[in-house]
FINU-189566 format. One record per residue (C-alpha): chain; x, y, z. Coordinates in steps of 0.1 Angstrom, whole numbers. Layout:
 mol    xx    yy    zz
   A     X     Y     Z
...
END
This chain:
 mol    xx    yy    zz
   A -1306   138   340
   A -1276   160   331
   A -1268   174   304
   A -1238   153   293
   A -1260   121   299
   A -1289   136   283
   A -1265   138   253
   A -1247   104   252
   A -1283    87   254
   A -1297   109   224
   A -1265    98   204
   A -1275    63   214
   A -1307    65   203
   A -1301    83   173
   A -1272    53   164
   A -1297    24   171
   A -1332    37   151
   A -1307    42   126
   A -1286    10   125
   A -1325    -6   130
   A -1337    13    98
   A -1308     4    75
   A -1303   -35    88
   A -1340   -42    91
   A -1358   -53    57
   A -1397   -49    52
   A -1421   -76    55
   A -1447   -54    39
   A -1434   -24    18
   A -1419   -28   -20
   A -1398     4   -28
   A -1373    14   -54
   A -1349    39   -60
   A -1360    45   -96
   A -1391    50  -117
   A -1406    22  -136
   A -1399    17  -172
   A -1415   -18  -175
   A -1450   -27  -165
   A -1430   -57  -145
   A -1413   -32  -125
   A -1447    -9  -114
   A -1466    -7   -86
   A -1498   -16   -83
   A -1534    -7   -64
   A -1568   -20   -68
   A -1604   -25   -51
   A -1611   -54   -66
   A -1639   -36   -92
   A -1606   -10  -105
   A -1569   -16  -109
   A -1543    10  -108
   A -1511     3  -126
   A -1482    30  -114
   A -1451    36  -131
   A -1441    65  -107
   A -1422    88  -130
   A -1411   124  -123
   A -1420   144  -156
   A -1442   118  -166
   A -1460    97  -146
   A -1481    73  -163
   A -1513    52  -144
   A -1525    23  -163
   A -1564    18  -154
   A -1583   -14  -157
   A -1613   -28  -147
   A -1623   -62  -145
   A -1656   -60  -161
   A -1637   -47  -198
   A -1642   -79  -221
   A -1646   -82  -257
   A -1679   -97  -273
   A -1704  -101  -253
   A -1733  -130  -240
   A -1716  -165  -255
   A -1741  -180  -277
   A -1736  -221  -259
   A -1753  -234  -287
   A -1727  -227  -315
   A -1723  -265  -327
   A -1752  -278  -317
   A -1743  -315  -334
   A -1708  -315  -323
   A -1716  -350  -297
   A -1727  -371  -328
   A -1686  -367  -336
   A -1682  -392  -299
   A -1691  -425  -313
   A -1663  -424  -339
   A -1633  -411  -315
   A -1647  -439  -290
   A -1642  -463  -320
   A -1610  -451  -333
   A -1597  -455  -297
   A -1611  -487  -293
   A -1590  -497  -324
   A -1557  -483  -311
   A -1559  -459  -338
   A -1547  -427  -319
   A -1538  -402  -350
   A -1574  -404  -364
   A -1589  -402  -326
   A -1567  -370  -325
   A -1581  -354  -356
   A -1620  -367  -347
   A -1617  -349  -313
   A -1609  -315  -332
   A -1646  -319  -349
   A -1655  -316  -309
   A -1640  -281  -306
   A -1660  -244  -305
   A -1649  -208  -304
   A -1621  -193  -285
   A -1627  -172  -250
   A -1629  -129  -255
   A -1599  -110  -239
   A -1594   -91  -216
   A -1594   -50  -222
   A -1574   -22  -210
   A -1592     5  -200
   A -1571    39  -207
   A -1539    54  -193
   A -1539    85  -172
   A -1508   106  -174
   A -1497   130  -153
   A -1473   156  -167
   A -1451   180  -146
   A -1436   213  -156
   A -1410   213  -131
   A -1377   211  -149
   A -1345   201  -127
   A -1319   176  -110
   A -1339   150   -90
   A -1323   139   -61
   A -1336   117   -36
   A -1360    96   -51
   A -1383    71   -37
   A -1411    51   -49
   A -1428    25   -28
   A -1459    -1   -21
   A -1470    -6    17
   A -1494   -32    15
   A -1505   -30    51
   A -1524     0    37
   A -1525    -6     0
   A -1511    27    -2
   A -1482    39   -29
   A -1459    67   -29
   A -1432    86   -49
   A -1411   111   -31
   A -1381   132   -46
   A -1367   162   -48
   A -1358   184   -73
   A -1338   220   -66
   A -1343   214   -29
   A -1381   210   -31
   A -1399   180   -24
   A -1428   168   -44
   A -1445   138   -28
   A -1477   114   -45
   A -1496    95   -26
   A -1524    70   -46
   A -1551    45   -31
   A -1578    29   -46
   A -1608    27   -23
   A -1633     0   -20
   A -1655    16     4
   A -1661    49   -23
   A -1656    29   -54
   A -1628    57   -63
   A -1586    63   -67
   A -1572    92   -51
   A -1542   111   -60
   A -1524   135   -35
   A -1499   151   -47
   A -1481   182   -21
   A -1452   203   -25
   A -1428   216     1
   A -1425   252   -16
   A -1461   272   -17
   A -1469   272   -56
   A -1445   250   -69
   A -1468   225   -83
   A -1476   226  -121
   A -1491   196  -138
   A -1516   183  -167
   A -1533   156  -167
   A -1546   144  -202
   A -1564   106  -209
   A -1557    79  -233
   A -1569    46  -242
   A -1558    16  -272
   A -1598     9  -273
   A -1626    32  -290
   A -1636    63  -275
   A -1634    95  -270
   A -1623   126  -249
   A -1636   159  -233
   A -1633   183  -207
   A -1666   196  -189
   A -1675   211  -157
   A -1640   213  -150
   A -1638   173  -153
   A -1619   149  -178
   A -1642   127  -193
   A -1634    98  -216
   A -1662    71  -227
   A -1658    43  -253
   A -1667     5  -261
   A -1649   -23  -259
   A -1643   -42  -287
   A -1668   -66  -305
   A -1644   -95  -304
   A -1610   -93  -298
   A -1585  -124  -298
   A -1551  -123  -307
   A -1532  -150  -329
   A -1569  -167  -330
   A -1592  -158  -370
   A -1617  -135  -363
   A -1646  -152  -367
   A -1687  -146  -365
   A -1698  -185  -371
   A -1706  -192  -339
   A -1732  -161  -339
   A -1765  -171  -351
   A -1775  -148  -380
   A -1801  -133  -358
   A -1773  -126  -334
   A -1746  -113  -360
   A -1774   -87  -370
   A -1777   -75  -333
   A -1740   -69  -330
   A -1739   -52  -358
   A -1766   -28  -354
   A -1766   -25  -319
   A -1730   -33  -310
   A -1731   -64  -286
   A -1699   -49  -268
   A -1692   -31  -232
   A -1696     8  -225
   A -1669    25  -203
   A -1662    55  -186
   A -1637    71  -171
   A -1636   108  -151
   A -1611   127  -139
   A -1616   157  -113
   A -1590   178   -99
   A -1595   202   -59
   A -1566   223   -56
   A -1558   239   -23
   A -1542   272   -34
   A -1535   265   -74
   A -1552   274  -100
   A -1571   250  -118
   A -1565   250  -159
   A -1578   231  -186
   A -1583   225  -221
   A -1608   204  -245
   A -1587   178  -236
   A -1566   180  -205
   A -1570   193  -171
   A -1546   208  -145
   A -1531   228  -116
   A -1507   262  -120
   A -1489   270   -92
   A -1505   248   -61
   A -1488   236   -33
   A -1515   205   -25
   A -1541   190   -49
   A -1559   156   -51
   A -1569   139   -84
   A -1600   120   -81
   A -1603    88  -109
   A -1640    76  -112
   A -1647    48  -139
   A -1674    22  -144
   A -1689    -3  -171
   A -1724    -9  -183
   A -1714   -44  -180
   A -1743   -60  -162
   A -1739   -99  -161
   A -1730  -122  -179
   A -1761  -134  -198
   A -1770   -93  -210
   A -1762   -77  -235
   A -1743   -50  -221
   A -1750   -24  -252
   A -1787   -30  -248
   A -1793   -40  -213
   A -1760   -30  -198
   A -1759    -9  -168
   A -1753    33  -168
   A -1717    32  -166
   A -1719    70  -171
   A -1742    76  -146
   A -1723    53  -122
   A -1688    68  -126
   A -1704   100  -118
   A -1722    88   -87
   A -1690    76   -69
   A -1670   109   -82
   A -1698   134   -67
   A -1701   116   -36
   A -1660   110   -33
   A -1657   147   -38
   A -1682   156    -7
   A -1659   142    14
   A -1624   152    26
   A -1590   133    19
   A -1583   121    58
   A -1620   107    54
   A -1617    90    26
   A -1582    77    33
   A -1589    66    67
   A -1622    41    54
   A -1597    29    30
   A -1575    19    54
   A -1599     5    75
   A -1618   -14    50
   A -1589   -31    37
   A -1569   -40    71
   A -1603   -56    81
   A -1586   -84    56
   A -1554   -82    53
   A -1542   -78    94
   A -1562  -114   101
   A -1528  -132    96
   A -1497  -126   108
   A -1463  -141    98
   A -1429  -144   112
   A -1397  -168   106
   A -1375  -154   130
   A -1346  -135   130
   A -1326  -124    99
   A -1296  -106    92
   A -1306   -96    50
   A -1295   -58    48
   A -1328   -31    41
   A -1322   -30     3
   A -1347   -19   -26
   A -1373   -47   -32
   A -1358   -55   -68
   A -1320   -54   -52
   A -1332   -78   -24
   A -1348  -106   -51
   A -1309  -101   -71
   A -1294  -108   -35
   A -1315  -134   -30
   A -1312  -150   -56
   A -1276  -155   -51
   A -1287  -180   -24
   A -1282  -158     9
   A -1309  -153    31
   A -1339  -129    35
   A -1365  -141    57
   A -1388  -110    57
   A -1387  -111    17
   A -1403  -147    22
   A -1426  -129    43
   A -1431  -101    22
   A -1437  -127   -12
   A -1468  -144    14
   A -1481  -109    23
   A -1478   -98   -17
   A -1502  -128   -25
   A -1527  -120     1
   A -1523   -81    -7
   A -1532   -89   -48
   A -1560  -111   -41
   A -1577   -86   -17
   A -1571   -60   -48
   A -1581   -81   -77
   A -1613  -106   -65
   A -1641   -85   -49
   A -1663   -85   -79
   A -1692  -111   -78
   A -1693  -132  -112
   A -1657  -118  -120
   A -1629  -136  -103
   A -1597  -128  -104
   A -1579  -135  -145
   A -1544  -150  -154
   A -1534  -110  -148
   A -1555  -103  -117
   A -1572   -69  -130
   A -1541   -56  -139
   A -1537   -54  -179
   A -1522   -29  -200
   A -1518   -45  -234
   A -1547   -42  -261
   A -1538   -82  -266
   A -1527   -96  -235
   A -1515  -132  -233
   A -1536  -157  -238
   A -1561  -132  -238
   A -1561  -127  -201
   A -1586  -150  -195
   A -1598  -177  -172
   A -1574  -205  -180
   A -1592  -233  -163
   A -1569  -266  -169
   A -1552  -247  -137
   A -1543  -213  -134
   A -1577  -202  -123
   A -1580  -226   -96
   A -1547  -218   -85
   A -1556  -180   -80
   A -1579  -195   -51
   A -1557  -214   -36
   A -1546  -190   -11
   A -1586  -180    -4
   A -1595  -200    24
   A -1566  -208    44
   A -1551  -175    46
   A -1583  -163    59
   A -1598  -144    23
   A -1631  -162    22
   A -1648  -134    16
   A -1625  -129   -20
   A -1632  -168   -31
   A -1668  -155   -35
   A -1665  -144   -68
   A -1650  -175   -84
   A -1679  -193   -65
   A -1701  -173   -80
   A -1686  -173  -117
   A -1686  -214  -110
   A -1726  -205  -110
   A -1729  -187  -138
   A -1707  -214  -159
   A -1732  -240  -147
   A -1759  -221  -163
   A -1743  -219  -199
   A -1725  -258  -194
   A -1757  -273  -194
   A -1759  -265  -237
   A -1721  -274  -233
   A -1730  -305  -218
   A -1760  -314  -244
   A -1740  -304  -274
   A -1708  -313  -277
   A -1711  -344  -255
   A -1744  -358  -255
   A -1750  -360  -222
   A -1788  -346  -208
   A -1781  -344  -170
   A -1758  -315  -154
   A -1731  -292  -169
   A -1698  -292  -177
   A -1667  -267  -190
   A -1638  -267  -206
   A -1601  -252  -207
   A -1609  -219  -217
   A -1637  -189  -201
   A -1641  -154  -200
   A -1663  -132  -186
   A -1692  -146  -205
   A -1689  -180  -184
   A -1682  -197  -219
   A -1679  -232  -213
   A -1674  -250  -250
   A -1641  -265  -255
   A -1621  -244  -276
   A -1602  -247  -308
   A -1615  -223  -336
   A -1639  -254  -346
   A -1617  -281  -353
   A -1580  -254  -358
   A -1563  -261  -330
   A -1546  -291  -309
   A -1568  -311  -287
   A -1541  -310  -266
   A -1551  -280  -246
   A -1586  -271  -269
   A -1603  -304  -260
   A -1609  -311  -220
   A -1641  -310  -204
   A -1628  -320  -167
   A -1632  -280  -154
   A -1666  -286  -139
   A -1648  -311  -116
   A -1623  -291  -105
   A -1640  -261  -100
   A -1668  -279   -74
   A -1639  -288   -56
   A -1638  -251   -48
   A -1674  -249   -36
   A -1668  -281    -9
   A -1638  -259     2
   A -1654  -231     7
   A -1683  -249    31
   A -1658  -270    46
   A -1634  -238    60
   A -1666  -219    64
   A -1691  -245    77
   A -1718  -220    60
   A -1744  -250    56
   A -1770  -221    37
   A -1747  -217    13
   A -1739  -253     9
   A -1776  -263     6
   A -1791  -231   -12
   A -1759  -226   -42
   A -1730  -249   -35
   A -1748  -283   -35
   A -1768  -285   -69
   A -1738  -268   -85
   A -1719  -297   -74
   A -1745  -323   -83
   A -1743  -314  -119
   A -1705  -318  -119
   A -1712  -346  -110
   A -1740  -357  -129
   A -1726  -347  -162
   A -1693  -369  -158
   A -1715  -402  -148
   A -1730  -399  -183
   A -1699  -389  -203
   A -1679  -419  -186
   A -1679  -453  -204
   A -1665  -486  -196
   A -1632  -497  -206
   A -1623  -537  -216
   A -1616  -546  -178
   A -1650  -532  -170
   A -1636  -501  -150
   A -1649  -467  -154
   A -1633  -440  -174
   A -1630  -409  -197
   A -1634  -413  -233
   A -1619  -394  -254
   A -1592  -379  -229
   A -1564  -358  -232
   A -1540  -347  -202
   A -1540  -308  -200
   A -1513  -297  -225
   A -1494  -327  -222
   A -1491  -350  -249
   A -1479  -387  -254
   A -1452  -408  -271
   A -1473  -443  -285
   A -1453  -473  -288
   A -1459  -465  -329
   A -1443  -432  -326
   A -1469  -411  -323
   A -1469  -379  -307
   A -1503  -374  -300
   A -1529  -361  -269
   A -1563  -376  -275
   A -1559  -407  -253
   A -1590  -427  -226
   A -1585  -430  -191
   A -1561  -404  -186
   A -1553  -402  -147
   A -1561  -362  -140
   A -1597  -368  -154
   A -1601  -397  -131
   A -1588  -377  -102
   A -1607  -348  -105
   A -1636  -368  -117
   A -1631  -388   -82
   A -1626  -356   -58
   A -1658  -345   -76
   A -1674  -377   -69
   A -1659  -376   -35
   A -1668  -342   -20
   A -1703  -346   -37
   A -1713  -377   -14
   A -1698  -357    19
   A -1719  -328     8
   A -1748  -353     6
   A -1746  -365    37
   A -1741  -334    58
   A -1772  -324    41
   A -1790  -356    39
   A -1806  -355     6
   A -1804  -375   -24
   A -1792  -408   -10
   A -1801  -429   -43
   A -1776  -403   -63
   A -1752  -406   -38
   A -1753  -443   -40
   A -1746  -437   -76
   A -1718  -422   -68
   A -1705  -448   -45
   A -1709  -473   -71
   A -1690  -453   -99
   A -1661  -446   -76
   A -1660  -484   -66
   A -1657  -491  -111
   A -1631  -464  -118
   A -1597  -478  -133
   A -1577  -473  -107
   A -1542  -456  -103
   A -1513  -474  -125
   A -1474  -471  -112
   A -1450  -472  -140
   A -1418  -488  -144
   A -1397  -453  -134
   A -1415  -460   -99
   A -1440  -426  -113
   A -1480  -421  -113
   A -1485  -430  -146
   A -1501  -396  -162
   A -1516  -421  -192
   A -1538  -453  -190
   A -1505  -469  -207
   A -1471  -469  -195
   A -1461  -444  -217
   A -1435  -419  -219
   A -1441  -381  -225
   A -1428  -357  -258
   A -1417  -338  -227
   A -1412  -355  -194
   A -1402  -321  -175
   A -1438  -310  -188
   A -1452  -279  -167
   A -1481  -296  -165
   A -1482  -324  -133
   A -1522  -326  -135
   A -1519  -366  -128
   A -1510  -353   -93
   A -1544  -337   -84
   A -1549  -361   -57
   A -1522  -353   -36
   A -1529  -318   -40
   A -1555  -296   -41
   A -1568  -326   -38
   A -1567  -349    -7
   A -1577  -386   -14
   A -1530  -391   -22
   A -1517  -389    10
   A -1484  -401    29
   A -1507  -419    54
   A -1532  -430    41
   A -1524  -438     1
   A -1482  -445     8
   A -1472  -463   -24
   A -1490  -433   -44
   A -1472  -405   -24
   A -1440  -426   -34
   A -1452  -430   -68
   A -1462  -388   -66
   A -1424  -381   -53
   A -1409  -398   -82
   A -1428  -380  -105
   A -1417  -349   -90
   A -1383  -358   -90
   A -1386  -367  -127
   A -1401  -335  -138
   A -1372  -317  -122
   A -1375  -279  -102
   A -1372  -255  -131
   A -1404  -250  -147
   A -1426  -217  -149
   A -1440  -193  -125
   A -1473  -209  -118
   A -1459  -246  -119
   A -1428  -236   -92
   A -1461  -228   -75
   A -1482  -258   -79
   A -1451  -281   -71
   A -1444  -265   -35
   A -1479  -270   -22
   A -1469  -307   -34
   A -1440  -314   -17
   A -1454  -297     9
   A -1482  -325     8
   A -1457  -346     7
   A -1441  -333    41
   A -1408  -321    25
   A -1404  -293    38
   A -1365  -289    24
   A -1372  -295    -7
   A -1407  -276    -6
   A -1382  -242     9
   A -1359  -248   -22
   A -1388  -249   -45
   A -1398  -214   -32
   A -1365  -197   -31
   A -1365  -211   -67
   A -1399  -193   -70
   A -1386  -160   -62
   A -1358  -161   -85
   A -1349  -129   -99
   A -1365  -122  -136
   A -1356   -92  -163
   A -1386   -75  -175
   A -1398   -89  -205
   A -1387   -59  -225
   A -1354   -54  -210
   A -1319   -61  -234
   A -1295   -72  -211
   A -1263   -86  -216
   A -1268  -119  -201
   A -1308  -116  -192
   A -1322  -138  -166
   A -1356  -155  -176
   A -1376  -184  -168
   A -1400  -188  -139
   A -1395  -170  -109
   A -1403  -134  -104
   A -1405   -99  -118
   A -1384   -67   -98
   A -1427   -54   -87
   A -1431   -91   -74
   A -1451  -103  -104
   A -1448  -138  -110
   A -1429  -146  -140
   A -1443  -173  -160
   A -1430  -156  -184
   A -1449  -135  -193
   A -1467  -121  -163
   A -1492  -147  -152
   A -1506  -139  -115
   A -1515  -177  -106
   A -1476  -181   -93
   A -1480  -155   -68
   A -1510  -169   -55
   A -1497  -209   -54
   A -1468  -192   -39
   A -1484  -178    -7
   A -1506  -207   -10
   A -1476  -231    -6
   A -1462  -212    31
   A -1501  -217    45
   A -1494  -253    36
   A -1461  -259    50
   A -1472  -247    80
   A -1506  -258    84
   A -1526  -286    68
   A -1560  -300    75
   A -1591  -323    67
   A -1625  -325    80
   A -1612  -338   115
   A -1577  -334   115
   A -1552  -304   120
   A -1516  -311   114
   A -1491  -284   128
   A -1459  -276   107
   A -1462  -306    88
   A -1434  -294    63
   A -1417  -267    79
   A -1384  -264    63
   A -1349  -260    82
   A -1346  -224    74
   A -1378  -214    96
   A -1364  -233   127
   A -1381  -209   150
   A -1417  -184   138
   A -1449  -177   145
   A -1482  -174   124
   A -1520  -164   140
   A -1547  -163   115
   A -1543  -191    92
   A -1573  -215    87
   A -1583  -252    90
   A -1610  -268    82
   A -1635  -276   104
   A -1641  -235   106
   A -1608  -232   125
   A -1586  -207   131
   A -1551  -213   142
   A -1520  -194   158
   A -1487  -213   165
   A -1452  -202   181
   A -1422  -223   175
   A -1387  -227   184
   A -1357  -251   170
   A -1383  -266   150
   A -1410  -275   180
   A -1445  -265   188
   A -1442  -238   220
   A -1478  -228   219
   A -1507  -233   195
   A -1544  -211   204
   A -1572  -227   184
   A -1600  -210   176
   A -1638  -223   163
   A -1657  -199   142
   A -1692  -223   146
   A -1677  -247   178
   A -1665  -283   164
   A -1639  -309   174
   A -1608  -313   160
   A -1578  -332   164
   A -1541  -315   168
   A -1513  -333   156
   A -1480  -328   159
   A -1445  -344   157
   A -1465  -375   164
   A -1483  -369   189
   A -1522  -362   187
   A -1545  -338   213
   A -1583  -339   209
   A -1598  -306   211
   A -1636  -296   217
   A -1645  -260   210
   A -1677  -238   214
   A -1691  -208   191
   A -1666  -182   192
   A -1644  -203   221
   A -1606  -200   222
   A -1583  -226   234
   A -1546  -226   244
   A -1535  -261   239
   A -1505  -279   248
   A -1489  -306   225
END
C-alpha cells in the first residue's frame, strides 16, 4: 500500500471511530461532565455486604459508606402486646353492624411498635492539595465492571480515580495515579453522624462506633415494648450494633503522612486506598452487643489479606466475580440515532419525547447492576434504599416496606437470571416466620403458622405497626405480608426447579402462610370466605355515610394474595406429595372465598362494596395482585377481570410515583399492551431535580434522578427494580407449561434481541426479532422439561434434556 493510500485510509478510520464514539450512546456506562453535589446525582458501588456512595469531586471527594447490616435496636421482642387479639371480637362486631368509624379506632388497639432504621456508616473524604483550573473532567459508572472513575486535569496534569468494591475480598479499592511523578498530595480523614470514634495506628485509619439503640424519625421514642428485663439489658449492655471501619493507604513512590486523625500521601505519583469495614451484627435473633460477631477483628481480616495481594489481582477477581452475573443477559432494541450525551443530559433529552434506545437499555442493565450490588447478604435483602443511605434518618426509615416495595425489589430476581441475589429475601422470609409465629398468636389469635405485617427491619419484626394504637390503620394495620412474600419462595422453585430447597425451607414456610390466614379468615353473610378486619394498603374508602375511613372486611388484595398463597401452596404440595388432607383444606377455602366484584365504572372493585376511593388515582393498585405478580387474572383465561383490571388502570391514570410507574408497566404488560406498557416506561424515566436542588421551574414527581435513582420522591430503589422487571416482561412471560414470546412488545422495539432471560420451567431463553416477528428463538433447560412456545398465535411443543439447547422455529 502507498503512501497516499496509506494516508487517505488512516483519515478514514480516524473520521469513522470518531463519528462512532460521538453518535453512539452507552448501554452500560453513566458519566458526567461535573462532580456531584446531590446524593441523587452520585455514583454508586457495592458487594452486596458494603456500599460505596461517590460524589467524585476534585478538591474534595467525599465516599458515603454503608453497610447493610447497620440497624438501630436490636432482637424485636414479638411478644410486646401479648393480649392485643382479644381487641378482634369487637372490630368483627362493629363491622358486622356497619359501624366503620368505631371499627377504625378498635383496629388501632391491634397495632405494636414501629420498624428500626436504617444507619449510615461514616463518610470517607478525600482531600487534595493540588490547587488549579480543571479542565477536562469526567466522572463515570461502567456497570459491565462495576467500576467508577473520575478523570481531569488540572495545569496540564491528569489525575485519574478508579474505585470498586470487591465481593470476592470483602474490600473497596481506591487507585488514584498522576501523569506527572510526585504530583499527588492528598489526606484522607473519616467521619460518621453515629457514635464513635477515630484514630490512626500502624499507619491505618481506624474508626469504631455503635449504632444507635433505637432510632425512628417522626415516630416517639419509646421503650414499652421492651420487657423490663430487656430495658435493663440495653441499658447496661447496649443492645445496639458495633462497626468498624479501616483505612490503609500503599503508595508507589510518595511519602506516606499521617496524623491522630488523618492519613495521606506527599508527593506520589500512584497510590491505592484500601476501605475495610464490618459489623458485629450476627443474626437476627442476637444480641449483637453481647453475642454479636468481631467486627474489629473481621474488618482487619479482609484488609491484611487485601493488602497481600496486588491491584491487577484483586481487580481482575472483581471483575470476574461480578460478570459471572451480570454478562448472563443481553439486550438490544435495534438501531438508534440518540447522540452520545452525559447520562443526566440524555434522561432531559429524553424526556422531551425523542428517542434513546440504549438509555432503555442502559435503565434494564442499571436494575440488574443495583441488585447484584445491594442483595448478597443472607437474612438482609435489599431495603427501600438498596444499601445505599446517607442520612442519619432516612425515609421511612429505610426499611422493609412490605405492603410492596420489598417484593418489588425481587421482581427482577428470577427472570433476569439473578437467582442467586433473591436468596437473601428468601432467607429473611425464614427468619420472619420464626418471630410471626408470636405475631400470629398475639395480635390475632390464631395458633397455627405465622404471619407479618406492613413494616420490618432487620430484626424480621413482624407486628403491625402503629406506635400502639397512634397511627392510621390505613397503612399500620395489614397482616397479608406472609402471603405475599411465599409467593416469592414458589417463584424461586418454580424458575429454579431446586425441589431440596422446596421441600427442606421453602415448603413449611409456605404452609404457615397458609395456615395462619385459614384461621384469621371468617365467614361473611353469604357464607363466603374472607378477611376480617381488612384495610387495602394505604388506601382508604369513601362510605355511603361519608366516612373516610380504611378498616373495611373482604377487601380484594387480601383475598388475592390470600388466594396466590393458597394457590401456589397446593402446587407445591403436589410436586412434593405430602400433606394431602391440608391441601384439601386448601381446596375447600379457595372454593368459599367471596369472589371478585366488578363495579359500575366497569373496575375490580378494590372494596367488598361498590365504593369510591378519597383518592381514585391512589398509588396503591394492590386489588390488582392477580394479574400481576400474581398469575390466576389473565387475558385468557380470567377475560372479564383483565377488562375489569384495564379499567382500573385507566382510572388511576399514568402519573404516579417511582415505584407505582413501575408496578403499572409489569401490568399492562400482563395485560399484552405493549404501547401503552412503552409509554408507561418512558414515563418512568422522566427526568427528576435532586431533591435539594432550587430550580426555577423544578421537575418532580415520579420518574428518575440524573445517577438513575428512581424518584419516588424521595429516593426509593423499588422503581428501578419494577422498571427492569417490566422490559423482562414485555418480552417474555411464562407459567409452569407455557412460554409466551414478546407478548407485549411495544412499536418502538420493532426489531431486538435478548439471550439470558428466564422462564419457568427452569428455562432459559434467547430471541431475535425483526418488524415485530420472531426470527429465531434457542431454548435452553437448566434440569430438561417440556414447555410449550407460543407466539403470534401459533404454539410449538418443545422437549429438552439436562443442559440441552434447542433452536426452534415458530
Amino acid at each position: 500500500m502507498n503512501s497516499k493510500l496509506m494516508k487517505k485510509t488512516f483519515i478514514i478510520l480516524l473520521f469513522t471511530f470518531y463519528y462512532t464514539s460521538i453518535s453512539a450512546q452507552s448501554t452500560h456506562v453513566l458519566w458526567y461532565n461535573q462532580p456531584a453535589e446531590f446524593f441523587e446525582e452520585s455514583l454508586v458501588l457495592g458487594n452486596g455486604k458494603m456500599g460505596a456512595t461517590i460524589y467524585g469531586g476534585v478538591n474534595s471527594d467525599k465516599i458515603y459508606l454503608n453497610d447493610p447490616t447497620l440497624w438501630s435496636g436490636g432482637p424485636v421482642n414479638a411478644n410486646m402486646n401479648p393480649e392485643a387479639y382479644k381487641n378482634l371480637p369487637a372490630i368483627r362486631e362493629a363491622l358486622k353492624n356497619e359501624n366503620y368509624k368505631l371499627a377504625d379506632e378498635l383496629n388501632k388497639k391491634i397495632e405494636g411498635k414501629n420498624s428500626e432504621s436504617y444507619a449510615p456508616l461514616g463518610t470517607l473524604e478525600i482531600t487534595n492539595s493540588n490547587k488549579g483550573k480543571v479542565s477536562n473532567y469526567r466522572r463515570e459508572l461502567d456497570i459491565s465492571n462495576a467500576i467508577s472513575k473520575v478523570t481531569y486535569e488540572i495545569d496540564g496534569v491528569k489525575f485519574t480515580r478508579e474505585y470498586f468494591v470487591s465481593a470476592p475480598d470483602q474490600i473497596m479499592i481506591i487507585k488514584l495515579t498522576s501523569s506527572q511523578k510526585g504530583a499527588l498530595n492528598f489526606e484522607i480523614n473519616s467521619s460518621s453522624l453515629l457514635k464513635s470514634n477515630i484514630e490512626v495506628k500502624d499507619n491505618v485509619l481506624a474508626m469504631n462506633g455503635t449504632a444507635p439503640v433505637h432510632e425512628n424519625p417522626g415516630y416517639i421514642g419509646t421503650n414499652a415494648y421492651l420487657s423490663n428485663e430487656q430495658w435493663k439489658d440495653l441499658k447496661e449492655k447496649g443492645s445496639t450494633t458495633r462497626f468498624t471501619s479501616l483505612v490503609k493507604i500503599k503508595s508507589v513512590d510518595g511519602t506516606i503522612i499521617n496524623t491522630n486523625k488523618t492519613l495521606g500521601v506527599k508527593n506520589g505519583t500512584e497510590a491505592l486506598i484500601y476501605v475495610s469495614i464490618a459489623t458485629s451484627f450476627n443474626g437476627f435473633d442476637k444480641n449483637p452487643a453481647i453475642s454479636g460477631l468481631n467486627n474489629k477483628e473481621i474488618a482487619a481480616k479482609s484488609l491484611k489479606s487485601a493488602l497481600s495481594k496486588s491491584f491487577d489481582k484483586l481487580k481482575t477477581a472483581h471483575i470476574a466475580d461480578y460478570q459471572k452475573f451480570f454478562n448472563r443477559v443481553n439486550l438490544d432494541l435495534g438501531k438508534t440515532t440518540a447522540p452520545d450525551l452525559p447520562t443526566d443530559e440524555r434522561l432531559l433529552r429524553y424526556a422531551e419525547g425523542k428517542e434513546d434506545k440504549n438509555l432503555e437499555i442502559l435503565y434494564f442493565n442499571f436494575g440488574r447492576y443495583l441488585l447484584i450490588s445491594s442483595s448478597r447478604t443472607i437474612g438482609v435483602p435489599a431495603n427501600l434504599q438498596g444499601i445505599w443511605n446517607p442520612h442519619l434518618n432516612p425515609p421511612w426509615s429505610s426499611n422493609y416496606t412490605m405492603n410492596i416495595n420489598l417484593e418489588e425489589n425481587y421482581w427482577l430476581a428470577e427472570n433476569t437470571n439473578l437467582s442467586e441475589m433473591h436468596l437473601p429475601l428468601l432467607s429473611f422470609i425464614k427468619n420472619l416466620s420464626v418471630t410471626g409465629k408470636v405475631t400470629a398468636k398475639t395480635f390475632y389469635g390464631v395458633n397455627e403458622g405465622w404471619a407479618a405485617a406492613h413494616n420490618s427491619d432487620i430484626w424480621a419484626m413482624t407486628n403491625p405497626v402503629g406506635q400502639f394504637g397512634k397511627e392510621d390503620p390505613s397503612w399500620a394495620c395489614w397482616p397479608i405480608s406472609g402471603a405475599w412474600l411465599s409467593t416469592h419462595i414458589w417463584e424461586h422453585y418454580v424458575f429454579s426447579q431446586d425441589k431440596n430447597y422446596l421441600k427442606n425451607e421453602g415448603y413449611p414456610i409456605m404452609k404457615g402462610a397458609s395456615q395462619f390466614f385459614l384461621g384469621y379468615m371468617v365467614v361473611d353473610k353469604n357464607g363466603n370466605l374472607i378477611t376480617s378486619p381488612s384495610t387495602s394498603p394505604e388506601n382508604k374508602y369513601i362510605a355511603p355515610d361519608g366516612f373516610i375511613g380504611a378498616t373495611m372486611y373482604g377487601g380484594t388484595a387480601d383475598l388475592a394474595m390470600i388466594r396466590e398463597c393458597f394457590e401456589k401452596t397446593i402446587k407445591a404440595s403436589e410436586i412434593l406429595n405430602i400433606d394431602a388432607d391440608f391441601r384439601a383444606k386448601l381446596q375447600t377455602a379457595l372454593s368459599k372465598f367471596h369472589p371478585y366484584q366488578i363495579g359500575k365504572k366497569g373496575n375490580l372493585q378494590e372494596w367488598y362494596f361498590d365504593w369510591e376511593d378519597q383518592d381514585p388515582k391512589h398509588r396503591h393498585q394492590s386489588q390488582l395482585f392477580g394479574l400481576f405478580p400474581g398469575d390466576h387474572i389473565t387475558p385468557l383465561k380470567t377475560p372479564d377481570l383483565a377488562i375489569a383490571s384495564r379499567k382500573t388502570l385507566e382510572i388511576k391514570g399514568d402519573e404516579t410515583t417511582g415505584w407505582s410507574k413501575g408496578w403499572r408497566i409489569n401490568l399492562w404488560a400482563r395485560l399484552w399492551d405493549g404501547n401503552r406498557a412503552y409509554k408507561m416506561y418512558r414515563e418512568l424515566l422522566r427526568y427528576v431535580d435532586p431533591d435539594g436542588k432550587k430550580t426555577e421551574k423544578p421537575r418532580r414527581g415520579g420518574g428518575t434522578y440524573p445517577n438513575l435513582f428512581d424518584a419516588h420522591p424521595p429516593f426509593q430503589i423499588d422503581g428501578n427494580f419494577g422498571g427492569a422487571a417490566a422490559v423482562a416482561e414485555m418480552l417474555v412471560q411464562s407459567n409452569e407449561n407455557e412460554i409466551r414470546l414478546l407478548p407485549a412488545l411495544p412499536d418502538a422495539w420493532e426489531d431486538g434481541h435478548v439471550s439470558g432471560i428466564c422462564a419457568r420451567g427452569g428455562f432459559e431463553i434467547a430471541i431475535t426479532w425483526a418488524n415485530k416477528k420472531v426470527e429465531k428463538v434457542t431454548i435452553f433447560s437448566k434440569l430438561g422439561g417440556k414447555a410449550t412456545l407460543i407466539f403470534g398465535g401459533k404454539n410449538q411443543n418443545v422437549t429438552l434434556k439436562k443442559g440441552e439447547k434447542l433452536e426452534v422455529k415458530i
